[in-house]
Jmol script that loads the backbone (N, CA, C; Angstrom):
load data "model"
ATOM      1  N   UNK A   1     140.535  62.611 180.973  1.00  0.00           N
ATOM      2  CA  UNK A   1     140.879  63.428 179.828  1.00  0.00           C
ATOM      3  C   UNK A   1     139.663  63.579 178.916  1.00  0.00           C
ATOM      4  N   UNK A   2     139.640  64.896 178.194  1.00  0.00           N
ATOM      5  CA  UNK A   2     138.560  64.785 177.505  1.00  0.00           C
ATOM      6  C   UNK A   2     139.012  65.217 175.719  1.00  0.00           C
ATOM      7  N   UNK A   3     138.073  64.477 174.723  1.00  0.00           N
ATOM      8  CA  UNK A   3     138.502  64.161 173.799  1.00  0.00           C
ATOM      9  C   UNK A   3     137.185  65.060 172.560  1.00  0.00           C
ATOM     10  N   UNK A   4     137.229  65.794 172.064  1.00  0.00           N
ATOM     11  CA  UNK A   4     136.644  66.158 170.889  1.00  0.00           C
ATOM     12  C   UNK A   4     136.742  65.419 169.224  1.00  0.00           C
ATOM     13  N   UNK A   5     135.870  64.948 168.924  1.00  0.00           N
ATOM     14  CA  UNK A   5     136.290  64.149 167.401  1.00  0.00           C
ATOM     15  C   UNK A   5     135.173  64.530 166.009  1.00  0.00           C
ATOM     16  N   UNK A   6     135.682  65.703 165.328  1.00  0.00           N
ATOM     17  CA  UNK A   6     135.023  65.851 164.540  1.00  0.00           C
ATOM     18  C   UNK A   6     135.275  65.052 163.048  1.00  0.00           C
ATOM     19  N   UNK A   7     133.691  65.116 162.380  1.00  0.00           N
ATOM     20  CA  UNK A   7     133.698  63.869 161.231  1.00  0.00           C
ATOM     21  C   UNK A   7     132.479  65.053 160.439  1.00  0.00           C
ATOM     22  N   UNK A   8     132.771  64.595 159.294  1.00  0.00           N
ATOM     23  CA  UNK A   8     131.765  64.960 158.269  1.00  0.00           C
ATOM     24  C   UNK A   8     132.184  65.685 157.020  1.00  0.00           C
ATOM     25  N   UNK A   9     133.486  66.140 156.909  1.00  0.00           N
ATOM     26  CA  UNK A   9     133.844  66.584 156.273  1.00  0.00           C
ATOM     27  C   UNK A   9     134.267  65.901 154.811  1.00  0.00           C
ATOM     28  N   UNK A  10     134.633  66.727 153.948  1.00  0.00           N
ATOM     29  CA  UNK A  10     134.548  65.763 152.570  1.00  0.00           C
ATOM     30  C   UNK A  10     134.423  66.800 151.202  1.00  0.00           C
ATOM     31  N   UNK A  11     134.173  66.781 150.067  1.00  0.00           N
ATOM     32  CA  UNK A  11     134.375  67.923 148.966  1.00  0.00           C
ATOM     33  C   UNK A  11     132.750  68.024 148.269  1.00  0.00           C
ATOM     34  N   UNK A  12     132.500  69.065 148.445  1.00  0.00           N
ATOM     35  CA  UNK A  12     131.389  68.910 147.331  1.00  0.00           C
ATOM     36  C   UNK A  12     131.665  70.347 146.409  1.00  0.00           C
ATOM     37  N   UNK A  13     130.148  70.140 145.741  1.00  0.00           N
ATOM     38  CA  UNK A  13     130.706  71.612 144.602  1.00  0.00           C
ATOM     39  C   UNK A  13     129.716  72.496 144.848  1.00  0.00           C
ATOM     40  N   UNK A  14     129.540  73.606 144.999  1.00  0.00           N
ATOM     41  CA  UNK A  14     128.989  74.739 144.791  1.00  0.00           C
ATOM     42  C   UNK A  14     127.572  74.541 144.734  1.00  0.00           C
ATOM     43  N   UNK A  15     127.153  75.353 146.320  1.00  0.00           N
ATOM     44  CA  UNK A  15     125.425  75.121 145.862  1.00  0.00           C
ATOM     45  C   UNK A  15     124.995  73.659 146.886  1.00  0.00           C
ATOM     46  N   UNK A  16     126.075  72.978 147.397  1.00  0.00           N
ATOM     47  CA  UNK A  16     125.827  71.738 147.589  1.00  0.00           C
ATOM     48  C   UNK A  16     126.000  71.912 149.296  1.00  0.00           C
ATOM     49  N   UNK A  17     125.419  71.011 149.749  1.00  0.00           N
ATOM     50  CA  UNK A  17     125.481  70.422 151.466  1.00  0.00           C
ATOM     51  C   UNK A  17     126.333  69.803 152.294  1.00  0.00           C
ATOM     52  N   UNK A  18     126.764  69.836 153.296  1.00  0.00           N
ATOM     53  CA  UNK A  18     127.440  69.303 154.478  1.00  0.00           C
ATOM     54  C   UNK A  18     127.016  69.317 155.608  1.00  0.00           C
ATOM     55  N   UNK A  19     126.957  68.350 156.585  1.00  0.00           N
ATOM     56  CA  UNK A  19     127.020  68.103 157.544  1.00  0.00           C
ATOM     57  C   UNK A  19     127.547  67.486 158.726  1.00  0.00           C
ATOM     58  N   UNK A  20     128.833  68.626 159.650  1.00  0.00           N
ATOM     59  CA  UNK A  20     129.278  68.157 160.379  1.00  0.00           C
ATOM     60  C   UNK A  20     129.268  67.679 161.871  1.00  0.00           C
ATOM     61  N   UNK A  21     129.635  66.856 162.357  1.00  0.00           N
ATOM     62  CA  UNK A  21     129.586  66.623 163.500  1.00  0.00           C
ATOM     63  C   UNK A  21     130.578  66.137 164.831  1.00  0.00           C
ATOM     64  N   UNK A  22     130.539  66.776 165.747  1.00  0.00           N
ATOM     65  CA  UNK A  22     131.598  66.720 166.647  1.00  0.00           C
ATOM     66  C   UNK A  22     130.887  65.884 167.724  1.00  0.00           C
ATOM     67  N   UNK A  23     131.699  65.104 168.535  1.00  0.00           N
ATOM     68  CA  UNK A  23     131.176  64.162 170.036  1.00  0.00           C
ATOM     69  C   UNK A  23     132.846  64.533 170.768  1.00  0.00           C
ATOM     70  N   UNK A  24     131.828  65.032 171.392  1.00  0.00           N
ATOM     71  CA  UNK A  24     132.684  65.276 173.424  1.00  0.00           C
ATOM     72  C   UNK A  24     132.628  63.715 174.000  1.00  0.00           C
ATOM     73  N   UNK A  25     133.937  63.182 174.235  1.00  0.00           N
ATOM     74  CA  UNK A  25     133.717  62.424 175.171  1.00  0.00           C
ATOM     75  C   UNK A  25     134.489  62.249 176.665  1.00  0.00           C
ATOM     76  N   UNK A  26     134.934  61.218 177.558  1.00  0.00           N
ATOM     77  CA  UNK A  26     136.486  61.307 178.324  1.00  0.00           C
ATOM     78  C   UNK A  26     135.582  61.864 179.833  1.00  0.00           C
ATOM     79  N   UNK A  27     136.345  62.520 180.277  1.00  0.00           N
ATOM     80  CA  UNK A  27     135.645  63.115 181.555  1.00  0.00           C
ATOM     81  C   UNK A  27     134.835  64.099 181.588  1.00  0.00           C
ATOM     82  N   UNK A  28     133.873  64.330 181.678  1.00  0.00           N
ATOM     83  CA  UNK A  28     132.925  65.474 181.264  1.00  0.00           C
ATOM     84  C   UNK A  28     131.882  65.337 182.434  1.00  0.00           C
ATOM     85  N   UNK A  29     131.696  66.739 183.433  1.00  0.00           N
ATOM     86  CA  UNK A  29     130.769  66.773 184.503  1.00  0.00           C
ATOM     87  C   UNK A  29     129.472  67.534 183.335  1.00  0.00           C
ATOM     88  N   UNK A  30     129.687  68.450 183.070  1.00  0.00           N
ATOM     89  CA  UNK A  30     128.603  69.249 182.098  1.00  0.00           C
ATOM     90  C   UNK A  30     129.347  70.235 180.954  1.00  0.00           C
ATOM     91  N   UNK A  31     128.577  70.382 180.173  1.00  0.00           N
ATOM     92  CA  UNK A  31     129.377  71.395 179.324  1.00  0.00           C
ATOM     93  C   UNK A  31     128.182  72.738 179.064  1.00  0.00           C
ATOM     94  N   UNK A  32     128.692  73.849 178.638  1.00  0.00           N
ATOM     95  CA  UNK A  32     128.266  74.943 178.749  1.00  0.00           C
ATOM     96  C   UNK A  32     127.660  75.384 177.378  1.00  0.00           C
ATOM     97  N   UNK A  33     128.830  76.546 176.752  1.00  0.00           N
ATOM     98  CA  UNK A  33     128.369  76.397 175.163  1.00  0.00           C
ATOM     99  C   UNK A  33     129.460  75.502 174.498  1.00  0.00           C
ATOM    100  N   UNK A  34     129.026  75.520 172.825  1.00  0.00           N
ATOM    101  CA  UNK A  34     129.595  74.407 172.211  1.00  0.00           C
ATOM    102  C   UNK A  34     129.624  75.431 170.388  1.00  0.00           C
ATOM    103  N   UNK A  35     130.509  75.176 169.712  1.00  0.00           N
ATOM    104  CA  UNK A  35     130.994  76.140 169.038  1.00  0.00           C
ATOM    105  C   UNK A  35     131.938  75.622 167.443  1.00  0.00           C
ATOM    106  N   UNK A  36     131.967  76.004 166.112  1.00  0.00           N
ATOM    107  CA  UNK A  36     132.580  76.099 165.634  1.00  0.00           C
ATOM    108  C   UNK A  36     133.550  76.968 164.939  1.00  0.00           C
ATOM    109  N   UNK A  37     134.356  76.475 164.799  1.00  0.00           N
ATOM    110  CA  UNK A  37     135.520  77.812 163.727  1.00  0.00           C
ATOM    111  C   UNK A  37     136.099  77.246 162.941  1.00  0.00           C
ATOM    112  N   UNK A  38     136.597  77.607 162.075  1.00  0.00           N
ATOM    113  CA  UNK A  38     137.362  77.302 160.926  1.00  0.00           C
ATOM    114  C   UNK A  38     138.371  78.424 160.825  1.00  0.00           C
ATOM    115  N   UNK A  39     139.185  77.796 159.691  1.00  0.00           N
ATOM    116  CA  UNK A  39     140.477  77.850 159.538  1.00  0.00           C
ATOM    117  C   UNK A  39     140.866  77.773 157.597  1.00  0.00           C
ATOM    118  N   UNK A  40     140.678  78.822 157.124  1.00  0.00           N
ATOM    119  CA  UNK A  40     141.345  78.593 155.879  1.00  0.00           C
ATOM    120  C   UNK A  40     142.843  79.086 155.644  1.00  0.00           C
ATOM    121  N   UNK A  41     142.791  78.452 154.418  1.00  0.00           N
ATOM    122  CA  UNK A  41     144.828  78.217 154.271  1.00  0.00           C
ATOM    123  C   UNK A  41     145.016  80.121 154.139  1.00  0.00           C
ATOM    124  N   UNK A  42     145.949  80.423 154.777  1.00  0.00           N
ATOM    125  CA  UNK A  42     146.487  81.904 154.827  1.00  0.00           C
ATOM    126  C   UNK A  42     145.790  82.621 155.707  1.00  0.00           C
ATOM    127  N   UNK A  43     144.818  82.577 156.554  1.00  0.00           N
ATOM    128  CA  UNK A  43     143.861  83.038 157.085  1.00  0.00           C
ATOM    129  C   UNK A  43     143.912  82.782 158.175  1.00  0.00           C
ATOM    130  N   UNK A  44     143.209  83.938 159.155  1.00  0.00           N
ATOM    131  CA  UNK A  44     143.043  83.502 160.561  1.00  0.00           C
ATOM    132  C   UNK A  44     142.045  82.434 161.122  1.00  0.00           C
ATOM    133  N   UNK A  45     142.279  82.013 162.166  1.00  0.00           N
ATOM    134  CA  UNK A  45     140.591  81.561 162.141  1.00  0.00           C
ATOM    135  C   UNK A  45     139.772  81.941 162.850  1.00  0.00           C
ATOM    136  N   UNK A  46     138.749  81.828 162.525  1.00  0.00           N
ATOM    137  CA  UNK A  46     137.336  82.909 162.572  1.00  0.00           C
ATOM    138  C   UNK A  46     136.404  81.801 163.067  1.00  0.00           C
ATOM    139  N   UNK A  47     135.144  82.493 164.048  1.00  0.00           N
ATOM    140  CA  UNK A  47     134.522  81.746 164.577  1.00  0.00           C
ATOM    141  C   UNK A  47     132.950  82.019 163.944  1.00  0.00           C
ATOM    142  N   UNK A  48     132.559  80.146 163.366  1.00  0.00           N
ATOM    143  CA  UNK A  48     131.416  80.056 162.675  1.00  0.00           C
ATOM    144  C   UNK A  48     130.179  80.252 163.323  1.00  0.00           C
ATOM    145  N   UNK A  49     129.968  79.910 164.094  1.00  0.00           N
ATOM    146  CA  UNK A  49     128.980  79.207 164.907  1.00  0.00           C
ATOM    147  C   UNK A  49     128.630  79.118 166.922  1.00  0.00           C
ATOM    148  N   UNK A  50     127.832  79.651 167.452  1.00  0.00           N
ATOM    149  CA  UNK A  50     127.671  79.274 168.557  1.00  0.00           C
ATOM    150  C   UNK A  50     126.226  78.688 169.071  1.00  0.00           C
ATOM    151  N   UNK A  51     126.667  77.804 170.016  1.00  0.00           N
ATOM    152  CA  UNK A  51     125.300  77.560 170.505  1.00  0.00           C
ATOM    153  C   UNK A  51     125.810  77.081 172.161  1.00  0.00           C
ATOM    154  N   UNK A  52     124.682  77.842 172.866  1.00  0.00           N
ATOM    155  CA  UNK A  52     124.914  78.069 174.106  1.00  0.00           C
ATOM    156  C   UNK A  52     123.775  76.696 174.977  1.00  0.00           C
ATOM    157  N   UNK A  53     124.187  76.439 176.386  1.00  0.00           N
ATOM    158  CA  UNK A  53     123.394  75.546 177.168  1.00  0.00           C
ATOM    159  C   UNK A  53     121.405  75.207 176.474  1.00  0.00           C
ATOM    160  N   UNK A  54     121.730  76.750 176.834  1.00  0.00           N
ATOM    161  CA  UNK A  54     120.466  77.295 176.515  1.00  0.00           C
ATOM    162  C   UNK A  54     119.231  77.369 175.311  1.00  0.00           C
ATOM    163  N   UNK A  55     120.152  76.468 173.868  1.00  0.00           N
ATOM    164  CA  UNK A  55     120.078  76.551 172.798  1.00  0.00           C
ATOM    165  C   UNK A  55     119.937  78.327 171.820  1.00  0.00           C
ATOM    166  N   UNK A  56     120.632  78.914 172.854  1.00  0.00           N
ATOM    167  CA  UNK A  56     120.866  80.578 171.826  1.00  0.00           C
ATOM    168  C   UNK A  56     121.689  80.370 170.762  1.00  0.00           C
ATOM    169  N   UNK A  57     121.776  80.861 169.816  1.00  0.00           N
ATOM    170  CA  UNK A  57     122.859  80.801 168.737  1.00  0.00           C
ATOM    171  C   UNK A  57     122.888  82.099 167.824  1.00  0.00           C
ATOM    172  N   UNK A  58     124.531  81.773 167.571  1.00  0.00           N
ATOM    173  CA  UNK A  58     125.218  82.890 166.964  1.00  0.00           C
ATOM    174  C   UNK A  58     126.013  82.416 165.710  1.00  0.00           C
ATOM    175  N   UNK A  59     125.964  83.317 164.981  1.00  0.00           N
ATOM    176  CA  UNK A  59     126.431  82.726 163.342  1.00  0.00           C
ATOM    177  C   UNK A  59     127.446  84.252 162.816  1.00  0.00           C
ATOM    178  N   UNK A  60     127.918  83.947 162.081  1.00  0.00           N
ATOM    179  CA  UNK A  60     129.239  84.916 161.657  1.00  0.00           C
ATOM    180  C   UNK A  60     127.970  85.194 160.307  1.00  0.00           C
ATOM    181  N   UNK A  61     128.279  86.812 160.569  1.00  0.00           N
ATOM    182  CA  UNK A  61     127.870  87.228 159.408  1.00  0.00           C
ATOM    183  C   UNK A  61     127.598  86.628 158.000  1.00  0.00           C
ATOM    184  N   UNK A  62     128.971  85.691 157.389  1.00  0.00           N
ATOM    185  CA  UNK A  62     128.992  85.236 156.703  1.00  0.00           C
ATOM    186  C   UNK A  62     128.372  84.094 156.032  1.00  0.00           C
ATOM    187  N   UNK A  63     127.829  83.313 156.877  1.00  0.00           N
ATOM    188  CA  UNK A  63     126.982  82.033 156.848  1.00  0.00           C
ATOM    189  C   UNK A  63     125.516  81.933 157.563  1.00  0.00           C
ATOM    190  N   UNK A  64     125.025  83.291 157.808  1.00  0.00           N
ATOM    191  CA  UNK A  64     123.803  83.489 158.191  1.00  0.00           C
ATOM    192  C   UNK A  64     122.736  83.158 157.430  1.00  0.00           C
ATOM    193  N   UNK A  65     121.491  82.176 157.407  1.00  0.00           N
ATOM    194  CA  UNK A  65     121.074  81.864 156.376  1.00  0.00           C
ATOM    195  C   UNK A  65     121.023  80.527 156.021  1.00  0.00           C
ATOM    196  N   UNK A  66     122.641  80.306 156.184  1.00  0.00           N
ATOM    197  CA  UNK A  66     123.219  79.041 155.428  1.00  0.00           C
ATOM    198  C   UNK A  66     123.094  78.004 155.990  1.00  0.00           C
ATOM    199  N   UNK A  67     124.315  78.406 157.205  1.00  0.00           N
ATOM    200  CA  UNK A  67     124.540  77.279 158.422  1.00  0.00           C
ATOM    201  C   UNK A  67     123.710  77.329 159.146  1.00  0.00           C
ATOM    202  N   UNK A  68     123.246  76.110 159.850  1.00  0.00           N
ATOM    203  CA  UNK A  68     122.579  75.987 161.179  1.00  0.00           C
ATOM    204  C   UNK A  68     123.450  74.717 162.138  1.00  0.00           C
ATOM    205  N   UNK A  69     123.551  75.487 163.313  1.00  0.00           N
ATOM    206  CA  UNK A  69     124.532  74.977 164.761  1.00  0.00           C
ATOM    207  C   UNK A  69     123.522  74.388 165.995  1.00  0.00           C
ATOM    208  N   UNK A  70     123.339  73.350 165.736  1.00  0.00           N
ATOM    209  CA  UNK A  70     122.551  72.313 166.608  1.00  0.00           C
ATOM    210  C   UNK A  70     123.389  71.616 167.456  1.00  0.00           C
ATOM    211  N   UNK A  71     122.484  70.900 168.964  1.00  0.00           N
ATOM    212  CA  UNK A  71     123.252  69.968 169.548  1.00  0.00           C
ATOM    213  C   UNK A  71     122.580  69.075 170.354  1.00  0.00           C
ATOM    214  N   UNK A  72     122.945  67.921 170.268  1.00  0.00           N
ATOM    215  CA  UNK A  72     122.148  66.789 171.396  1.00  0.00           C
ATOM    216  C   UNK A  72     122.866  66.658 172.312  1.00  0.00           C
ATOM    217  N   UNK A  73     122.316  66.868 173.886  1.00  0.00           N
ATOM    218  CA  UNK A  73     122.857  67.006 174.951  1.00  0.00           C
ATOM    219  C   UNK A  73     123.056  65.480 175.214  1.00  0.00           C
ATOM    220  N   UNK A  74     122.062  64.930 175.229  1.00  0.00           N
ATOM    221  CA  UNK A  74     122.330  63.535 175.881  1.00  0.00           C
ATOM    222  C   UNK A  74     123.234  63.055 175.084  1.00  0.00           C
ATOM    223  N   UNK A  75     123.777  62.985 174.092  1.00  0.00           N
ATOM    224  CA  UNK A  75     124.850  62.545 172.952  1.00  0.00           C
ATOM    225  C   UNK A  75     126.331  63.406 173.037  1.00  0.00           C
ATOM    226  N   UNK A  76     126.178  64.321 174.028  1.00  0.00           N
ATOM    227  CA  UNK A  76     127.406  65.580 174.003  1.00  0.00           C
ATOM    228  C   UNK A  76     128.284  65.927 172.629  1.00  0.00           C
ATOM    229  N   UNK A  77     127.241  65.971 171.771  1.00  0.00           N
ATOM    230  CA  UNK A  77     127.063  66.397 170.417  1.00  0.00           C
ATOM    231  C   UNK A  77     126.831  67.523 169.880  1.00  0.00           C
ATOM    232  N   UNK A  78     127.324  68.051 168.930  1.00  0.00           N
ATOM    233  CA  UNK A  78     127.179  69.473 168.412  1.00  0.00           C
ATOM    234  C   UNK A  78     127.543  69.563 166.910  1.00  0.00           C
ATOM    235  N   UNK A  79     126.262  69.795 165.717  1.00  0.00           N
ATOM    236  CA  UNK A  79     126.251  69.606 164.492  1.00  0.00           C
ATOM    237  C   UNK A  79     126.835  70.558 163.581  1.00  0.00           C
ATOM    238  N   UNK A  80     127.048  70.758 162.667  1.00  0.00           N
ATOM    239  CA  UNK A  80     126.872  72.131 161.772  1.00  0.00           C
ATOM    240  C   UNK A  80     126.467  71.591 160.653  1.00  0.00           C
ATOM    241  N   UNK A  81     124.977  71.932 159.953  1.00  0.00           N
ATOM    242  CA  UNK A  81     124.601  71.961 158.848  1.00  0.00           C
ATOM    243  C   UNK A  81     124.814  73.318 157.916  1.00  0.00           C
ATOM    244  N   UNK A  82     125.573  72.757 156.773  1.00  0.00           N
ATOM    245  CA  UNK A  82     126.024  73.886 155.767  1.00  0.00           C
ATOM    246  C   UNK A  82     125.063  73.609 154.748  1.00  0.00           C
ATOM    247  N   UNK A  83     124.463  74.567 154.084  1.00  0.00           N
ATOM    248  CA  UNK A  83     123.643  74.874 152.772  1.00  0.00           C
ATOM    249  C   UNK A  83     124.230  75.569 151.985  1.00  0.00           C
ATOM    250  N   UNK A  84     123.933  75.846 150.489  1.00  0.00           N
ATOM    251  CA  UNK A  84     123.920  76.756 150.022  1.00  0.00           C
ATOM    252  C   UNK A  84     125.967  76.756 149.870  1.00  0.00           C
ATOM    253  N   UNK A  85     126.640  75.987 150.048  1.00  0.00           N
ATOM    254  CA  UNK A  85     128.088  76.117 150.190  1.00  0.00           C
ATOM    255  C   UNK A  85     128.723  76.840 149.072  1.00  0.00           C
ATOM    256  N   UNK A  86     129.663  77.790 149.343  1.00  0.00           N
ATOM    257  CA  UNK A  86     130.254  78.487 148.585  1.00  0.00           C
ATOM    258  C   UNK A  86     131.886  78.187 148.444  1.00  0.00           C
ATOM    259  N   UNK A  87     132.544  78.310 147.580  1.00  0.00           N
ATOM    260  CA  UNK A  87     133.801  78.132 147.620  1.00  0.00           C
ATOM    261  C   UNK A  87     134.894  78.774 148.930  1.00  0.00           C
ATOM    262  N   UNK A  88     134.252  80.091 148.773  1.00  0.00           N
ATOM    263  CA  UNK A  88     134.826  80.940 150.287  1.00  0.00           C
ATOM    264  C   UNK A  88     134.852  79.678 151.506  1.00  0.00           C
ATOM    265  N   UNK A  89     133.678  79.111 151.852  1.00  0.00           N
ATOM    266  CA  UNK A  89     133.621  78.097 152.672  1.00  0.00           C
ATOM    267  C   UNK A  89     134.457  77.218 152.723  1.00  0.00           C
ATOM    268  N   UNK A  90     135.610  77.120 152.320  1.00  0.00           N
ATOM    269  CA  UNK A  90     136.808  75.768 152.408  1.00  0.00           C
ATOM    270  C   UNK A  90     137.418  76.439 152.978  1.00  0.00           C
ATOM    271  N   UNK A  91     137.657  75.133 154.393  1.00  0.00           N
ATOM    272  CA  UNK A  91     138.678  75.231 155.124  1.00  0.00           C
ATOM    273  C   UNK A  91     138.453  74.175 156.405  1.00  0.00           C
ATOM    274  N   UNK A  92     139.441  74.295 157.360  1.00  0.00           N
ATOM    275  CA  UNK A  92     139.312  73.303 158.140  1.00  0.00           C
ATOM    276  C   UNK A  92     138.505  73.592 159.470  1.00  0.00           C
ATOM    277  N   UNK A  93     137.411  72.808 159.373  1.00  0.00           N
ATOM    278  CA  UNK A  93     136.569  73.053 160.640  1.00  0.00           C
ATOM    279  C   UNK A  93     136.889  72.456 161.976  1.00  0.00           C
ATOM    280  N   UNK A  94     137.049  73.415 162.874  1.00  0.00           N
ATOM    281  CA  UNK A  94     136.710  72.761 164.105  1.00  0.00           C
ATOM    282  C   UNK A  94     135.986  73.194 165.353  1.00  0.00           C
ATOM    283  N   UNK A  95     135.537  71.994 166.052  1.00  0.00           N
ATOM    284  CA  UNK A  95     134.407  72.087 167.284  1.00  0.00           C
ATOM    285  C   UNK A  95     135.242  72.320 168.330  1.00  0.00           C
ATOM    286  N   UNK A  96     134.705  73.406 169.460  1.00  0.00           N
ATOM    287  CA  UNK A  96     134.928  73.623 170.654  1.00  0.00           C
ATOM    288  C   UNK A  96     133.991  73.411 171.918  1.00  0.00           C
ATOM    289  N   UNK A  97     134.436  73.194 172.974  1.00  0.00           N
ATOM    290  CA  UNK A  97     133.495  72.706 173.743  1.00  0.00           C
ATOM    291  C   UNK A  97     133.797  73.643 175.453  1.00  0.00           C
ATOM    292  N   UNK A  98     133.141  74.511 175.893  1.00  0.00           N
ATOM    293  CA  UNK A  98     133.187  74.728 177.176  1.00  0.00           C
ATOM    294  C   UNK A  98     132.650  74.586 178.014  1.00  0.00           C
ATOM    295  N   UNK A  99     133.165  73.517 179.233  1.00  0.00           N
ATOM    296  CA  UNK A  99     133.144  72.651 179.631  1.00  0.00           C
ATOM    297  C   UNK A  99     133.702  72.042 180.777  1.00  0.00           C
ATOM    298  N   UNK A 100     133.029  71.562 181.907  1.00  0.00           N
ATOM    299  CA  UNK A 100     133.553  70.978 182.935  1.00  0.00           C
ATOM    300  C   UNK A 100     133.757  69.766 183.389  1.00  0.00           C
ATOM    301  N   UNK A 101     134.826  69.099 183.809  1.00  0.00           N
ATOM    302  CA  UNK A 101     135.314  67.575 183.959  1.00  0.00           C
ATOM    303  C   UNK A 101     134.250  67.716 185.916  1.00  0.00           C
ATOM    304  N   UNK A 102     134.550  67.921 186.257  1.00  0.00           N
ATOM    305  CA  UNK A 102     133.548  67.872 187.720  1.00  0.00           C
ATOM    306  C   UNK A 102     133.228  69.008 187.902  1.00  0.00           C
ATOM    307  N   UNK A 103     132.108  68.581 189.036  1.00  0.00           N
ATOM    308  CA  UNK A 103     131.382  69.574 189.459  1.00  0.00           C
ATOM    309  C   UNK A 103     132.334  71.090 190.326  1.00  0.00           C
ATOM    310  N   UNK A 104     133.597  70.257 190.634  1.00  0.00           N
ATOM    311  CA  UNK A 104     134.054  71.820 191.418  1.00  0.00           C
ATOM    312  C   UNK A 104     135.464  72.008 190.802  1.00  0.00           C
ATOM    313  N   UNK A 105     135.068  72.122 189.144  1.00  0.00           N
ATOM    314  CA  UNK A 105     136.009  72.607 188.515  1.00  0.00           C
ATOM    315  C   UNK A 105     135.085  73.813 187.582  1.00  0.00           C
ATOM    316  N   UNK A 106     136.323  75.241 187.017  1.00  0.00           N
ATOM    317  CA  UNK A 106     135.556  75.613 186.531  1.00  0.00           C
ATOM    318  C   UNK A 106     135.385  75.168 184.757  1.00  0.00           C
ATOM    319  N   UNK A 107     135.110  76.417 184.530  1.00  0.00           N
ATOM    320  CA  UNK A 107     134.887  75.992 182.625  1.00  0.00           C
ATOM    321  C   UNK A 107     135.721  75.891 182.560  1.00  0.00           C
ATOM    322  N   UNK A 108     136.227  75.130 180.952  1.00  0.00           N
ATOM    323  CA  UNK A 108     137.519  75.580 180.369  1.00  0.00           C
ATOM    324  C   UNK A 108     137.170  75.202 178.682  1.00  0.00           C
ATOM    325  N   UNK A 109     138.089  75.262 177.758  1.00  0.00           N
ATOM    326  CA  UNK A 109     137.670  75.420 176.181  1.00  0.00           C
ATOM    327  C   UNK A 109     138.484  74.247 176.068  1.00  0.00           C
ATOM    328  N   UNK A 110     138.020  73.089 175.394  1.00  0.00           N
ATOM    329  CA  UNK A 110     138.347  72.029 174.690  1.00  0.00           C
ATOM    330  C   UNK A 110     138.026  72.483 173.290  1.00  0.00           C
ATOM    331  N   UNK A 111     139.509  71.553 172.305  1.00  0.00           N
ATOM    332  CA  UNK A 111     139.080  71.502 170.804  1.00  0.00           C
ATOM    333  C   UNK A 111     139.421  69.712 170.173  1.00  0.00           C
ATOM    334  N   UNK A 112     138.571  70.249 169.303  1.00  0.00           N
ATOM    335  CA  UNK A 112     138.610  68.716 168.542  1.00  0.00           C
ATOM    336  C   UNK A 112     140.033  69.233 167.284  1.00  0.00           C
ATOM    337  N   UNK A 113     140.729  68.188 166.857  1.00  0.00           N
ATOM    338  CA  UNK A 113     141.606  67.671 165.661  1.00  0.00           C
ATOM    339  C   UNK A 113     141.081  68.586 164.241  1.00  0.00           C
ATOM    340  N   UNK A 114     139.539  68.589 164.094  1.00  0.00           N
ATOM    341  CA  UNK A 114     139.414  68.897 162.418  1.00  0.00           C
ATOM    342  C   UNK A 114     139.063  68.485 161.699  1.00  0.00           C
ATOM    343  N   UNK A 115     138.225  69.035 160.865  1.00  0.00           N
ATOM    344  CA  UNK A 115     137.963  67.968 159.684  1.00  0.00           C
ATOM    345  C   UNK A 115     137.556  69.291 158.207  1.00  0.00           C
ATOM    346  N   UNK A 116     138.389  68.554 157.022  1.00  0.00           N
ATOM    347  CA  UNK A 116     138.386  69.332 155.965  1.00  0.00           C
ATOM    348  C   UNK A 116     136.634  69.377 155.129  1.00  0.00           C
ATOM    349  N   UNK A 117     136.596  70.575 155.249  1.00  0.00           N
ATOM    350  CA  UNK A 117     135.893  70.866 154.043  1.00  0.00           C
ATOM    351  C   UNK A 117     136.455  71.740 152.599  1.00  0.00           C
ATOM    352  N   UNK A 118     135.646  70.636 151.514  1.00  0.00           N
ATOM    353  CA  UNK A 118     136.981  71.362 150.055  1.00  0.00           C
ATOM    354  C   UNK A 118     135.101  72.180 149.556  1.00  0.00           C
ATOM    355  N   UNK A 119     135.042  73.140 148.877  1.00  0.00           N
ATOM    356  CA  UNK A 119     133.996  73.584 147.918  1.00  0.00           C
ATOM    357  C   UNK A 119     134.364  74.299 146.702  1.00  0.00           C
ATOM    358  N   UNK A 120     134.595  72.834 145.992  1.00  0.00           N
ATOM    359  CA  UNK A 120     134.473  73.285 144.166  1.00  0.00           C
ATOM    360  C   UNK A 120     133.696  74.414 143.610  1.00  0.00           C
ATOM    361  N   UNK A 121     134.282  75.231 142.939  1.00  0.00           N
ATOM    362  CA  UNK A 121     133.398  76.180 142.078  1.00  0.00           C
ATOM    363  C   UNK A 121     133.032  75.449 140.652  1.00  0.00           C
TER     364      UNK A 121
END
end "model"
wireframe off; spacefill off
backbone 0.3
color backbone group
């Protein structure tokens, strides 16, 4: 079984920093890209962040600039550094992982549980 566990979350105010982080663990042959989205209250959720095998990355219009989506392979780790945080920015983040348990399986999308971010104005 494989297990996603994101941590880092917590309140700050306006203008201020975060940094989250997710670990893949459980059965894992390789993983592919690795990804965040969030989730605010009333809202759909929308995808923050990508970063591919390859280290390519993709950012939502909205946090271009801001966020940066890193990952340590040997750690099956995948970061999100937030700058510059705005109130818009609250909501609940989470890491995705696509990803294979063996070699003669194909991809598939794992998610982690969540973790809150609050941003005070």
């Amino acid at each position: 079984q494989v297990q996603l566990v994101e941590s880092g979350g917590g309140l700050v105010q306006a203008g201020g920093s975060l940094r989250l982080s997710c670990v893949a663990s459980g059965n894992i042959f390789s993983i592919n890209a690795m990804a965040w989205y969030r989730r605010a209250p009333g809202k759909q959720r929308e995808l923050v962040a990508v970063v591919t095998s390859g280290n390519t990355t993709t950012y939502a219009d909205s946090v271009k600039g801001r966020f940066t989506i890193s990952r340590d392979n040997a750690k099956n780790t995948v970061y999100l550094q937030m700058n510059s945080l705005r109130p818009e920015d609250t909501a609940v983040y989470y890491c995705s992982a696509d990803l294979a348990r063996a070699a003669w399986e194909s991809w598939k999308d794992y998610w982690g549980q969540g973790t809150q971010v609050t941003v005070s104005s």
